[in-house]
C-alpha positions in Angstrom: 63.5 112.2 108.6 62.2 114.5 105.9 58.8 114.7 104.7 56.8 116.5 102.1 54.2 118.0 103.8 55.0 121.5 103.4 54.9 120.8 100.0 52.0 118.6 99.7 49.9 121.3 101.9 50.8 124.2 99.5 49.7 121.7 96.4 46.1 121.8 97.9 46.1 125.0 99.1 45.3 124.6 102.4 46.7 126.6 105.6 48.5 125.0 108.3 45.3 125.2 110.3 43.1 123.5 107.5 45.4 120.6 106.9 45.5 120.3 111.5 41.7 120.3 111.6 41.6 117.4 108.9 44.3 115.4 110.7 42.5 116.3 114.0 45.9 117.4 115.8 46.4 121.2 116.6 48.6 124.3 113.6 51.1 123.5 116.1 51.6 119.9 115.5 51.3 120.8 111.5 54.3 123.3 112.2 56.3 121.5 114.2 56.0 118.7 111.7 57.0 120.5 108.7 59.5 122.0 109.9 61.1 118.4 110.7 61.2 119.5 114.8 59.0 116.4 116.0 57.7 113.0 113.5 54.5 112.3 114.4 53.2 109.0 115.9 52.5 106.3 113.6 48.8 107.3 113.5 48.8 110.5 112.6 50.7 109.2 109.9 48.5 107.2 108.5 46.1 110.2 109.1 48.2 112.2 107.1 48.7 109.5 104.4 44.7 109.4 103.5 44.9 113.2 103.8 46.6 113.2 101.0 46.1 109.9 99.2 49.9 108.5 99.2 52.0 106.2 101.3 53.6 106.8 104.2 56.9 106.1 102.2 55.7 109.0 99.3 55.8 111.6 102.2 58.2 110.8 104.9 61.6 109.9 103.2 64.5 108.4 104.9 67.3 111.0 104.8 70.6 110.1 106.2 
């Protein structure tokens, strides 16, 4: 699955560590998800959804 957060992140100008405190997991999580090596439960995606005020489906997309 692919996701935008990288992207989204960068947007706001926020470091890996910034964006993990908000979504209350650790950088490590933030890394591992944006660099598509783990897709995070389903809610620290919603987390992540209000973080940045989209859907789910606007940030995770279904890539074959």
């Amino acid at each position: 699955m692919r996701n935008r957060v990288t992207e989204l992140r960068a947007e706001r100008g926020w470091t890996q560590g910034e964006l993990a405190e908000r979504l209350s997991v650790s950088r490590q999580t933030v890394n591992a998800i944006e660099k598509e090596k783990f897709d995070p439960s389903l809610p620290v995606a919603f987390r992540i959804s209000r973080v940045f005020g989209l859907s789910i489906e606007e940030i995770f997309l279904d890539a074959p």
